[in-house]
C-alpha positions as CSV (number, residue, x, y, z in Angstrom):
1,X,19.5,4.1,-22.9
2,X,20.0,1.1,-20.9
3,X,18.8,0.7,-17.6
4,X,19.4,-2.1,-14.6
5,X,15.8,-3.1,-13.3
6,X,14.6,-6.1,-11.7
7,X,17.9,-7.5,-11.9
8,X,17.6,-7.3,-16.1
9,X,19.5,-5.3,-18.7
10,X,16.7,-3.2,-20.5
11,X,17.1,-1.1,-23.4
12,X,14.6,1.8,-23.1
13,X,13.9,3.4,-26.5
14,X,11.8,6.5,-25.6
15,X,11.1,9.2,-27.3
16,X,10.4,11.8,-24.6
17,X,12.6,13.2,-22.1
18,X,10.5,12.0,-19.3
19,X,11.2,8.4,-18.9
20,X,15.3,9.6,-18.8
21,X,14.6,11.5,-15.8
22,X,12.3,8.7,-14.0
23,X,14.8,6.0,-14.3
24,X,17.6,8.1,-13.7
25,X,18.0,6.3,-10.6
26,X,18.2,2.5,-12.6
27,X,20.5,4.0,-15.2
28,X,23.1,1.1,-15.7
29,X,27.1,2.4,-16.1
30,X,27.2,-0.2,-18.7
31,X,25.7,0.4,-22.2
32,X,27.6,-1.1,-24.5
33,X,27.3,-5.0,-23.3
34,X,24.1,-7.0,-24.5
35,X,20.4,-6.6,-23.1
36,X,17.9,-8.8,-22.2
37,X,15.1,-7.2,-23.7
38,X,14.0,-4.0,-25.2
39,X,10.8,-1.7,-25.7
40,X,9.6,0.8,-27.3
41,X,6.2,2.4,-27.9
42,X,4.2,2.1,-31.1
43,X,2.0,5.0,-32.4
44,X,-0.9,3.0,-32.2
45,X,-0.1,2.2,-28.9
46,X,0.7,5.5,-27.5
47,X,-3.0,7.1,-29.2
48,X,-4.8,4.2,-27.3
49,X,-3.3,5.2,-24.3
50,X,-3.3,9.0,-24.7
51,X,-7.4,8.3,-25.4
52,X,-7.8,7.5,-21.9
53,X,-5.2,9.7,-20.0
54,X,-6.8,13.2,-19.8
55,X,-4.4,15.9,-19.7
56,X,-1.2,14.1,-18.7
57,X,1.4,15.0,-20.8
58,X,3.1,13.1,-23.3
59,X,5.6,11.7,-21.6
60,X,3.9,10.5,-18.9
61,X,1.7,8.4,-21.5
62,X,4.8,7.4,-23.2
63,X,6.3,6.0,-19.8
64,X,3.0,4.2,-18.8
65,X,3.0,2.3,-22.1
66,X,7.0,1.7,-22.0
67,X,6.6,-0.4,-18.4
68,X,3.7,-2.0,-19.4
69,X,5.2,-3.2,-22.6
70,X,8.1,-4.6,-19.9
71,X,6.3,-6.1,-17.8
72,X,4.9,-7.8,-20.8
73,X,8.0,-9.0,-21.8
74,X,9.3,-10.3,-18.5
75,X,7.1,-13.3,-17.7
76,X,9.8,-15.5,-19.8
77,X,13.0,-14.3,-17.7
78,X,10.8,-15.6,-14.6
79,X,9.8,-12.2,-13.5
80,X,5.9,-11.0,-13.0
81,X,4.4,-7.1,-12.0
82,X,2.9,-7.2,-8.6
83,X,0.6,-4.5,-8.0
84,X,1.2,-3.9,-4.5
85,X,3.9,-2.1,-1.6
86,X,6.4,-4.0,-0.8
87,X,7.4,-3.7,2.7
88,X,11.1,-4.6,4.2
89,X,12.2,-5.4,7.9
90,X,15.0,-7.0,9.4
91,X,16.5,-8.4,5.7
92,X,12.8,-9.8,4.7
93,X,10.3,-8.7,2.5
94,X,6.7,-8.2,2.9
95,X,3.9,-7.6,0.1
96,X,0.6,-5.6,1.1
97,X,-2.4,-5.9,-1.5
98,X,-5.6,-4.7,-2.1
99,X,-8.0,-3.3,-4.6
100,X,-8.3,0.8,-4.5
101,X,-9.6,1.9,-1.5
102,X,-8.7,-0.9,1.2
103,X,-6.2,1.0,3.1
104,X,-3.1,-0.4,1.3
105,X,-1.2,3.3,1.2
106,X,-2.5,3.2,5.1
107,X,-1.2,0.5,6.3
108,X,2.1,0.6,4.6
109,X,2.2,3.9,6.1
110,X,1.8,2.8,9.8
111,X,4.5,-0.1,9.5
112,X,7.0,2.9,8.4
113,X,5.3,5.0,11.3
114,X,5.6,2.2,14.0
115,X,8.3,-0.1,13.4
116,X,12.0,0.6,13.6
117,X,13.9,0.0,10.2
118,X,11.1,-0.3,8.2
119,X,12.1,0.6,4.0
120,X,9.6,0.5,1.3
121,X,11.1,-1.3,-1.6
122,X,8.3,-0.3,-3.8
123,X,5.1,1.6,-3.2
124,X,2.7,0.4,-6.2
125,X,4.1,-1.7,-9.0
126,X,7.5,-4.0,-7.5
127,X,8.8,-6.9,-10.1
128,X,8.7,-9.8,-8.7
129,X,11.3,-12.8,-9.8
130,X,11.3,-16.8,-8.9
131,X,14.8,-18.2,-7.8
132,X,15.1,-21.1,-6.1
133,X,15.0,-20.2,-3.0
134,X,11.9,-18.2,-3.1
135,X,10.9,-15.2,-4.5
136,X,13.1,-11.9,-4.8
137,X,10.6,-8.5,-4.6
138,X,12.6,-5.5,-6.5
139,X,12.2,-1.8,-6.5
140,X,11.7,0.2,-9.7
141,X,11.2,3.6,-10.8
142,X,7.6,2.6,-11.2
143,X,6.3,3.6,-7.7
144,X,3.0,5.1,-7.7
145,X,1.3,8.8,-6.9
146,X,3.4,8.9,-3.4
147,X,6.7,8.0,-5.3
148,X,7.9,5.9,-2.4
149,X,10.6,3.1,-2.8
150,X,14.0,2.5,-3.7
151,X,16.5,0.7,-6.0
152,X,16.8,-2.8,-4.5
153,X,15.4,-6.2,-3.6
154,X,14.6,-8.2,-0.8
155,X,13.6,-11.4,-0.7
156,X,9.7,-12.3,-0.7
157,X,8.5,-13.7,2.7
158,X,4.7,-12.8,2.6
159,X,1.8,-11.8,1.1
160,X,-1.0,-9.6,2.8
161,X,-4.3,-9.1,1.3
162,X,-6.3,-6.0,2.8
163,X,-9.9,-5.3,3.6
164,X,-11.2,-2.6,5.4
165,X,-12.8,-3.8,9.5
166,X,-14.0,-2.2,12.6
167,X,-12.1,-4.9,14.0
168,X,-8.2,-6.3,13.3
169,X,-8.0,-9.8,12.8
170,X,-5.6,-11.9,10.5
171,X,-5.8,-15.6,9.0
172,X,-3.4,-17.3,6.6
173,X,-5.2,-17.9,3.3
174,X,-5.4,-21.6,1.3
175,X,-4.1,-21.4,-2.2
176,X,-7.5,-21.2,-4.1
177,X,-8.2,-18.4,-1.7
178,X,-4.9,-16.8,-3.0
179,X,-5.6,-17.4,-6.1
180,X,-8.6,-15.7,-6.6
181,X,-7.5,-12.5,-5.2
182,X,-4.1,-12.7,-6.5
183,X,-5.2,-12.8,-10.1
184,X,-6.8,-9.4,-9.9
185,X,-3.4,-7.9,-8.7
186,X,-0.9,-8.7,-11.9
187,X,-0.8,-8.0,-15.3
188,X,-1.6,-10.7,-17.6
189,X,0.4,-10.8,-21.3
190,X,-1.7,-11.3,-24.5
191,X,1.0,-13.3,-26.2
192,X,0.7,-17.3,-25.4
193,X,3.8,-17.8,-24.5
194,X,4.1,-14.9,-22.0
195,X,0.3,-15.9,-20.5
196,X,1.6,-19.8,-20.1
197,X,4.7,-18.2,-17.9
198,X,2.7,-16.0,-15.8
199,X,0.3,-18.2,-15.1
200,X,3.2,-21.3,-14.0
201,X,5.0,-18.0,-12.0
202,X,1.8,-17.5,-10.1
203,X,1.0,-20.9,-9.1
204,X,5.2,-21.0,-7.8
205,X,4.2,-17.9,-5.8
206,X,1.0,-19.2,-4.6
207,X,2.4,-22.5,-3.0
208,X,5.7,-21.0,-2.2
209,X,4.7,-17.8,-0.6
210,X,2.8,-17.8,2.7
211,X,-0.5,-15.6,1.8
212,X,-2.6,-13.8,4.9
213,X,-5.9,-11.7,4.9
214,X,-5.3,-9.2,7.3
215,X,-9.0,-7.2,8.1
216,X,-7.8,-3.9,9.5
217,X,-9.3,-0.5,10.8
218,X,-6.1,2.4,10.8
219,X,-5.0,1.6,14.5
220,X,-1.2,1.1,15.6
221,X,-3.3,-2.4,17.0
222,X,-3.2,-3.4,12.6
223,X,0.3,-2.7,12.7
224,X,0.7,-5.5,15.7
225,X,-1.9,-7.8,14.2
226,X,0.0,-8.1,10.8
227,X,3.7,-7.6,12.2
228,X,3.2,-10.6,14.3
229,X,1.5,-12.8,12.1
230,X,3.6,-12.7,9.3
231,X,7.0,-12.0,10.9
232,X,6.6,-14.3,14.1
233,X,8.1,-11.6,16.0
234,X,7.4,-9.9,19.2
235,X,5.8,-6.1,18.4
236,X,6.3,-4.9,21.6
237,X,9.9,-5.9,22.1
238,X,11.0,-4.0,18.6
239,X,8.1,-1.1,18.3
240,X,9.4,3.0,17.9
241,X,9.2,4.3,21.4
């Protein structure tokens, strides 16, 4: 089947029923015209992966393999995996990161608590792509354990690395800063040509894309700290009553 994610035509060969009833959603009404790429999951592939899973079932192995293999390919149709939750407000997009742990599920949480027409785009693993004008931050069916986003994009207007304070306090971040922390938050290809394109993708997001570290405790005061920062916007004037 042929789905429309991240803006691409992707042919989807599974072999178990799962992945048809994840993507549902992404399902394109087109699929007869040409793709831009395609996956599939080798047996090798899906053992090594079933090694490691426990008891999930196999579909569920299947579908991790099948988006990893995508995200794979996309690096050289300008598109890299974020692992993050992508936040939108007011038409903007806003990208919260952080190794397991740092409140990331939190904090996403209290934006969508606090702040009037708030949408998660994506919860865990968005596709990001580089346009000229920036970056674009697009939902997939790839969400996470909370299953929270939606079908859709919104351009890219921050990034918001998380670490766990008594205290809320927020700085914007130099790019070797980014850097650093970024690199632990993508998926890197293991064919050349893919790694070269990830790697010229990530410096574009580093320089183009204003990076924060927010430290945080789980107050409504985080929500204000990061809100304002990153938006330039009043939180009083625009906070749920």
């Amino acid at each position: 089947m042929i789905y429309d994610i991240a803006g691409l035509r992707i042919k989807i060969e599974n072999r178990c029923s799962y992945t048809e009833n994840f993507c549902k959603a992404y399902l394109s009404k087109d699929q007869t015209s040409p793709t831009d790429l395609s996956v599939k999951v080798t047996v090798d592939e899906f053992r090594a992966e079933k090694e490691i899973s426990g008891n999930f079932s196999d579909g569920y192995v299947e579908n991790i393999c099948l988006y990893r293999n995508i995200c794979k390919q996309i690096p050289l149709l300008n598109r890299i995996l974020l692992h993050a939750a992508v936040l939108e407000y007011d038409g903007n997009g806003y990208a919260f990161l952080g190794r397991s742990g740092t409140g990331k599920s939190t904090h996403t949480g209290l934006w969508l608590k606090h702040i009037p027409n708030v949408r998660i785009i994506n919860g865990d693993k968005p596709i990001l792509q580089a346009t000229e004008n920036g970056f674009l931050a697009y939902g997939t069916p790839w969400m996470g354990k909370e299953g929270l986003g939606c079908n859709a994009s919104t351009p890219l207007k921050g990034l918001c690395f998380l670490e766990q304070a008594p205290e809320n306090s927020i700085r914007r971040l130099i790019p070797s800063e980014v850097s650093a922390r970024l690199f632990t938050q993508i998926l890197l290809p293991q064919d050349e040509e893919n790694v070269v394109a990830t790697l010229e993708l990530v410096d574009r997001l580093i320089m183009n894309t204003p990076a924060y570290l927010l430290r945080c405790n789980i107050s409504e005061e985080a929500v204000q700290t990061s809100f304002e920062e990153m938006t330039g916007l009043n939180y009083q004037n625009i906070k749920k009553n």
